[in-house]
N, C-alpha and C positions, 0 to 999 in steps of 0.2 A: 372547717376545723373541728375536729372529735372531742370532745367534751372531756373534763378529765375527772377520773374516778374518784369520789368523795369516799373521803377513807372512814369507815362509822366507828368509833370507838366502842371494845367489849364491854359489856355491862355481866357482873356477876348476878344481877338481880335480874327473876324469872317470871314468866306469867305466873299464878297462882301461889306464890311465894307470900309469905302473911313480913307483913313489913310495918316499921315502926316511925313515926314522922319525928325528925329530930331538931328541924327547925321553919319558921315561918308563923303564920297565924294557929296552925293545926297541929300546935308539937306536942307530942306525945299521943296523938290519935294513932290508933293502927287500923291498919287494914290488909285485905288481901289485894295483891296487883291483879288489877283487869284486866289489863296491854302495857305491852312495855314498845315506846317508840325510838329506836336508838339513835337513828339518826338526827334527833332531837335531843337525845338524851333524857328524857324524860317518860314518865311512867303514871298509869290512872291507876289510881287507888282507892279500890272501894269505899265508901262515905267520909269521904277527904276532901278538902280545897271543893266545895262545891260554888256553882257558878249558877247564875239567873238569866236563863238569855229567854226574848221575847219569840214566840215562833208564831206563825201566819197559819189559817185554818189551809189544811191541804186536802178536800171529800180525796181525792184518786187514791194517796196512801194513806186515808182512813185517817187522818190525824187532826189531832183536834188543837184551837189556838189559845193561845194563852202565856201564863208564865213558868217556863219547864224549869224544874232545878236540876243540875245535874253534874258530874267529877269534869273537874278541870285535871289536865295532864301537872305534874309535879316534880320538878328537878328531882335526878335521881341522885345528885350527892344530899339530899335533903330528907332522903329515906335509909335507915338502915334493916337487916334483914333482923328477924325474929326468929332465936334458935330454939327447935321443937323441943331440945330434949332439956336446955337451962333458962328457957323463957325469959332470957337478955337479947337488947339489939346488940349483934357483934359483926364486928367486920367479918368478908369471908376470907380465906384461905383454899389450897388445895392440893390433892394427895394423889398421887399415882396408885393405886390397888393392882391395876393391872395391866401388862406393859402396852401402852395405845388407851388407857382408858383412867379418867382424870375424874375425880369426883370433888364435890366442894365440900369445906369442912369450916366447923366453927372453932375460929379462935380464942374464943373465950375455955371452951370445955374438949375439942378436938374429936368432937363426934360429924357426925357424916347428915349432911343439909341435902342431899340427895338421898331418899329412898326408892 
């Protein structure tokens, strides 16, 4: 029996997109997204939700043991995006410029979150 396609839900939020934490332990930190993981729905956020996990000395890939800290993935309704030109989290919106080509825009000021 064939496996049935897990539908991933869009996310308007993007790798490298500066984004603002709106709720949890970390609200109001911002950061830029590392990776965004859709099919989780969630997204790493530079010095955000970090986590303590114990790792084992590994000589072959050089890696040394101890206590590593480092960004936990973070619900992406729990981040909103950071608009460059009004420096508010706002939700996104978006605008046709050109017929076939969709750009994001902010709804707070209605300038263009894609350069």
């Amino acid at each position: 029996m064939a496996k049935p396609k897990l539908k991933v839900p869009r996310s308007a939020i993007r790798k490298n997109d500066q984004v603002v934490v709106i709720a949890g332990d970390d609200r109001g930190k911002s950061g830029r997204v590392l990776r965004v993981l859709p099919t989780r729905g969630r997204a790493i956020v530079e010095k955000v939700n970090f986590i303590k996990r114990h790792t084992r000395p590994n000589p072959s890939r050089n890696q040394k043991g101890g206590i590593v800290e480092r960004e936990a993935p973070i619900q992406l309704s729990n981040v909103m995006l950071l608009c460059p030109d009004c420096s508010k989290p706002t939700r996104i919106g978006h605008r046709e410029v050109a017929p076939g080509e969709r750009v994001r825009v902010c709804r707070r000021c209605g300038s263009s979150l894609d350069r």
